[in-house]
C-alpha positions in Angstrom: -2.2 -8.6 0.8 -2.3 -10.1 3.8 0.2 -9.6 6.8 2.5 -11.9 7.7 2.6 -13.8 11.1 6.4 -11.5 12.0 4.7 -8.2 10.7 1.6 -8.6 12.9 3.3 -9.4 15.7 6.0 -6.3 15.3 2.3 -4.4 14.6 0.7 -5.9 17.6 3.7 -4.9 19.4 3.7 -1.3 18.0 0.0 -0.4 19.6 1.4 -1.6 22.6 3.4 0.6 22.9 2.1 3.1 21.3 -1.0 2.4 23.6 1.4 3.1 26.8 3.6 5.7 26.0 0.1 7.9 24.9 -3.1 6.0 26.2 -5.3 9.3 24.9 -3.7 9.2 21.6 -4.0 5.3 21.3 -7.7 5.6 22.2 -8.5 8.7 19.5 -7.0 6.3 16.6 -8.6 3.4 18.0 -11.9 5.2 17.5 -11.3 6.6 14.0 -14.4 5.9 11.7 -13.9 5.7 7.9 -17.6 6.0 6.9 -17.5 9.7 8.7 -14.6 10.6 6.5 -16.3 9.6 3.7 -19.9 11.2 4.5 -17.8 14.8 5.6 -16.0 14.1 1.8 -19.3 13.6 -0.1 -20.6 16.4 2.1 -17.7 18.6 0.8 -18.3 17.2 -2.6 -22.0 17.8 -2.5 -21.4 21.6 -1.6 -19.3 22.4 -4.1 -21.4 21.0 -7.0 -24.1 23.7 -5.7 -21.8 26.0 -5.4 -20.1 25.5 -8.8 -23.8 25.2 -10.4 -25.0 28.6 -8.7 -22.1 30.4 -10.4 -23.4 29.5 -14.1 -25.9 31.7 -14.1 -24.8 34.5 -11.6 -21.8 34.4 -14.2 -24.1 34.6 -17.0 -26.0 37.3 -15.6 -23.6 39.6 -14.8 -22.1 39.0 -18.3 -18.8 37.5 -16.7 -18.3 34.6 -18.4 -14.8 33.8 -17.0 -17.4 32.9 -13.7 -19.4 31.3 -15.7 -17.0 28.7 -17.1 -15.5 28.3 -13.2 -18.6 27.4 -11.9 -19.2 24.7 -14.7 -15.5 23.7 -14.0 -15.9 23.4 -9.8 -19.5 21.1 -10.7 -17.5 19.0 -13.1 -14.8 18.5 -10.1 -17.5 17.9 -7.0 -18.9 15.2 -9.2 -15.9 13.6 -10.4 -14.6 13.9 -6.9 -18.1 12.5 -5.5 -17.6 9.7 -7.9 -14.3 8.5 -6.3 -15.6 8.5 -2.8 -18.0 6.5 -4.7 -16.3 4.0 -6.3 -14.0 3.6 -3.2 -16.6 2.9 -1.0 -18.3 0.3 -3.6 -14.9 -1.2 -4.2 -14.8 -2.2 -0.5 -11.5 0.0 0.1 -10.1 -2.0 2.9 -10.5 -5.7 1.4 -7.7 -6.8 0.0 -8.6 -7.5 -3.9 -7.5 -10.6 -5.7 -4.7 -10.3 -7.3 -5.2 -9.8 -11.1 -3.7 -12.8 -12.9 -2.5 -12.0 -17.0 -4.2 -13.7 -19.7 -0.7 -15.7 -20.4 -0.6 -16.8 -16.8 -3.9 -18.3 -17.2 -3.0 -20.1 -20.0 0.0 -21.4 -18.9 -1.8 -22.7 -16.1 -4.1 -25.0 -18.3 -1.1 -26.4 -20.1 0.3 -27.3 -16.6 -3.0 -29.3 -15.4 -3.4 -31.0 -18.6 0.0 -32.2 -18.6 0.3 -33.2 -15.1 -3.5 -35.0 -15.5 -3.6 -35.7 -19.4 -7.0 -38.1 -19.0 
């Protein structure tokens, strides 16, 4: 959702003071890059699947199967957690998203424009 003309202007007015009150903490916000977040995250992520996939069989082999069912456990996680960053970033976090309108709403929209335009 958008903001409104007030709220960006209180915003716009909140970086500039934020902006002289702290010009070197202004400037490291200012230069804050999503997409590295998100490459350290699927970084993280991708570790952790090896990891996780490494313990299987070291927990098979030394007949500790406790390790083994971890390991499957932490690969589940990196890749469910690999598939958020995912979706996220495919989603276009950042965009706002049209608002989901309900079936009902729909409908009673219809009946409104054929009423108001019946030929």
């Amino acid at each position: 959702m958008p903001l409104s003309e007030h709220e960006q202007r209180v915003l716009e007015e909140i970086e500039r003071t934020l902006s002289a009150d702290d010009p070197k903490f202004a400037a490291t916000v200012r230069s804050i890059d999503p997409r590295i977040y998100r490459r350290r995250r699927l970084l993280r992520s991708a570790i952790a699947g090896i990891l996780g996939a490494l313990l299987v069989p070291v927990g098979i082999l030394i007949r500790q199967y406790e390790i083994a069912v971890l390991g499957i456990l932490v690969a589940i996680g990196a890749l469910l957690y690999a598939g958020a960053i995912w979706r996220r970033r495919a989603r276009g976090v950042g965009r706002p998203k049209p608002p989901r309108r309900r079936f009902l709403h729909r409908m009673e929209e219809r009946w409104d424009r054929r009423r108001e335009n019946p030929g």
